[in-house]
C-alpha positions as CSV (number, residue, x, y, z in Angstrom):
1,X,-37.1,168.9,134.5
2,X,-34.4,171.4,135.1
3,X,-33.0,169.2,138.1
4,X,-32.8,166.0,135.8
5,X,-30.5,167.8,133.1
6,X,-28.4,169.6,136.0
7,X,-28.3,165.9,137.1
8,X,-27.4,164.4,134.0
9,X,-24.9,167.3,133.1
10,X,-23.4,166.8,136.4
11,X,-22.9,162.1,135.8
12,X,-21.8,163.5,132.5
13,X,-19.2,165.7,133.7
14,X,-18.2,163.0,136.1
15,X,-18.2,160.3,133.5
16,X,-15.9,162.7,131.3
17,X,-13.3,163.6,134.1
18,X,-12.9,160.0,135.1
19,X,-11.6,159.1,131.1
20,X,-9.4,161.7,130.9
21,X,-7.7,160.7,133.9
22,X,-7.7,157.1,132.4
23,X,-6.2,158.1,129.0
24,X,-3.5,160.0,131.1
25,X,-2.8,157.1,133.1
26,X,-2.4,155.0,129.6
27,X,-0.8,157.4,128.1
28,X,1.9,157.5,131.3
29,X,2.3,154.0,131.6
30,X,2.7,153.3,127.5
31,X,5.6,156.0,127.8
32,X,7.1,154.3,130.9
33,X,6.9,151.0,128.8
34,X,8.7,152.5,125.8
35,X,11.5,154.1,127.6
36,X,11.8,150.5,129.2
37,X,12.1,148.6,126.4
38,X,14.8,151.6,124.8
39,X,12.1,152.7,121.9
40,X,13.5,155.7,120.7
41,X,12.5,159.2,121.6
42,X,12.1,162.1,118.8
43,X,14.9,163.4,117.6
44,X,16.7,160.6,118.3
45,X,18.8,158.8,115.1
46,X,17.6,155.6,114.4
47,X,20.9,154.3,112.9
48,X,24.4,154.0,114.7
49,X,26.7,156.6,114.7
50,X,29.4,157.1,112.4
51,X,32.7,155.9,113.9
52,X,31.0,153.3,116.1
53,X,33.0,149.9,116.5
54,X,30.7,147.0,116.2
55,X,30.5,145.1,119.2
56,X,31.7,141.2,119.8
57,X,28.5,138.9,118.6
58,X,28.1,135.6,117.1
59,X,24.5,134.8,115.4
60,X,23.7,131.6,113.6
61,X,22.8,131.8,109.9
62,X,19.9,130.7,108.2
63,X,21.5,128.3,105.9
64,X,24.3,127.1,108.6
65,X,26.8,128.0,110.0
66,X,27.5,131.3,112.0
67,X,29.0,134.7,111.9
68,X,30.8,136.8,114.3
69,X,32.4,139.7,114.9
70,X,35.9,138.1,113.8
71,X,34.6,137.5,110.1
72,X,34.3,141.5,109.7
73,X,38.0,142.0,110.6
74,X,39.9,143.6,107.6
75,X,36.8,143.2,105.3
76,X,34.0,145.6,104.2
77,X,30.7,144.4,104.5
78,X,27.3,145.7,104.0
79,X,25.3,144.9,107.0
80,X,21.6,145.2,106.6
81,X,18.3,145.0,109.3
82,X,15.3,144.4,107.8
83,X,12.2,143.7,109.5
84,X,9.4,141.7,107.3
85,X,6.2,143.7,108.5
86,X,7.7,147.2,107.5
87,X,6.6,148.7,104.1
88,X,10.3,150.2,103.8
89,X,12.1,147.2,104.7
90,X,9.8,145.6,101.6
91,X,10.9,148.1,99.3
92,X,14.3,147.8,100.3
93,X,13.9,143.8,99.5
94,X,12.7,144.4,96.5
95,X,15.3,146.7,95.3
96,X,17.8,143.9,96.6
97,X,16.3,141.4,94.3
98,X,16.3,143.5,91.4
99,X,19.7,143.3,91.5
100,X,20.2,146.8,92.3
101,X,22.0,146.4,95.5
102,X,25.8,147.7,96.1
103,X,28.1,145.2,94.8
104,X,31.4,146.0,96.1
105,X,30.9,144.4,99.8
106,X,29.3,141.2,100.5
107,X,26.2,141.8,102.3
108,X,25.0,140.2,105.6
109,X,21.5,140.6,106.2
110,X,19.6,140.2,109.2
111,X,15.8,139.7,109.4
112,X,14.1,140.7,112.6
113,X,12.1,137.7,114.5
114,X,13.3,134.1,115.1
115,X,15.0,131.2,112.8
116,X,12.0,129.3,112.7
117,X,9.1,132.0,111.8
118,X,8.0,131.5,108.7
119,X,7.9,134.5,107.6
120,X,11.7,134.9,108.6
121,X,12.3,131.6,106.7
122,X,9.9,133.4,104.0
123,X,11.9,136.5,103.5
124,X,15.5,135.0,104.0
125,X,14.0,132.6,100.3
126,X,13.9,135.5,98.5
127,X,17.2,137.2,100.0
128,X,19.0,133.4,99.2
129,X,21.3,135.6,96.8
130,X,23.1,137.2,99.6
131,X,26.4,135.9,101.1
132,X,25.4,136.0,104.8
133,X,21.6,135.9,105.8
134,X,20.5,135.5,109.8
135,X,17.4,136.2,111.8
136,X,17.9,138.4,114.8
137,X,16.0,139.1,117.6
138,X,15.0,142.9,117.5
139,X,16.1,143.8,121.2
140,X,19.3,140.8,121.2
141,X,22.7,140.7,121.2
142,X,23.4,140.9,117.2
143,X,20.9,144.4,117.4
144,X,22.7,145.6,120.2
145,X,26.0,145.0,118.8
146,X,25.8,147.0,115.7
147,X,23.4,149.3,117.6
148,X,20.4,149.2,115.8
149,X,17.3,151.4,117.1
150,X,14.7,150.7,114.2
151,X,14.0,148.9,110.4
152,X,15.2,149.3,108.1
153,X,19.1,150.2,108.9
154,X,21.6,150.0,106.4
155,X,25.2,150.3,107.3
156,X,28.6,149.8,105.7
157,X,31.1,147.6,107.9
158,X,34.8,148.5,107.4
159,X,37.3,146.0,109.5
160,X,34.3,146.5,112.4
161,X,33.9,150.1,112.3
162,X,30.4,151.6,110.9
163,X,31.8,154.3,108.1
164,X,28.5,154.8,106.6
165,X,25.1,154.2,108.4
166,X,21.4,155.1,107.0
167,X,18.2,154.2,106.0
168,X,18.4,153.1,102.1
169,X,21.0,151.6,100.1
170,X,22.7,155.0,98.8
171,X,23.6,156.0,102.5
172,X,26.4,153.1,102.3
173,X,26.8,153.8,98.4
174,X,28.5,157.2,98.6
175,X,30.3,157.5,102.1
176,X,30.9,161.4,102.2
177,X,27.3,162.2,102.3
178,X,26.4,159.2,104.5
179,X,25.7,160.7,107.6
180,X,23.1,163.1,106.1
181,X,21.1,160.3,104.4
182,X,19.9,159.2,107.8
């Protein structure tokens, strides 16, 4: 009796061993992924710096047309990145369509996924009041050009320079302290 628990201790022990080494493995090859794909690491901001100068990009809007770095020259814009899926990036909708949005730029939205996702097409209805709306691809060319890291990212656009850059609406709203709404 005692040499068929030792036994079954022993496969158990085994059996144990061999998933740890498996979750390490996973957990190794997840964090190799992420560092691929430039997720960012802890600590890291998740908004463009301060001072940054938006990068040359063209993106086609939702309603026609297109947009490009050459339309923020000598203007202030808003720029917002919102992603549908993220409970933020709702909230952040919603307080756009209340009507509670800055007013003194025109605002350029950009909705992560692709121009013929219906829920793209879904959430770029109810943004219809804005003056430029697009869909971006999280990891393109637009993302990369304003350097966007994560959803929802809110920035203020002055002749293609970030001067304010954060998470909600007041980060763009009140410049001096926008680099500690982030």
């Amino acid at each position: 009796m005692i040499q068929i628990l030792l036994g079954a201790v022993i496969v158990l022990g085994l059996m144990a061993s061999a998933n740890l080494l498996v979750t390490f493995a996973v957990i190794r090859r997840i964090a190799a992924i992420e560092g691929a794909n430039g997720a960012p690491r802890p600590g890291v901001p998740l908004v463009p710096d301060v001072g940054r100068e938006v990068a040359d990009f063209a993106a086609a809007l939702l309603s026609g047309g297109e947009i490009s770095r050459r339309e923020l020259a000598g203007r202030s814009v808003i720029a917002i990145f919102v992603s549908p899926g993220c409970s933020p990036c709702r909230e952040l909708i919603a307080l756009l369509k209340s009507g509670r949005g800055p007013v003194d730029a025109p605002l350029l939205i950009f909705i992560a996924g692709s121009a013929d996702d219906t829920v793209v097409l879904d959430t770029a209805a109810e943004l219809s009041f804005s003056t430029w709306i697009g869909a971006a691809d999280p990891a393109g060319p637009v993302t990369k050009a304003f350097g966007v890291l994560g959803y929802p990212t809110v920035l203020r656009v002055d002749d293609g320079v970030v001067t304010a850059a954060g998470t909600r609406l007041d980060a763009v709203e009140n410049r001096q302290t926008a680099t500690a709404a982030r």
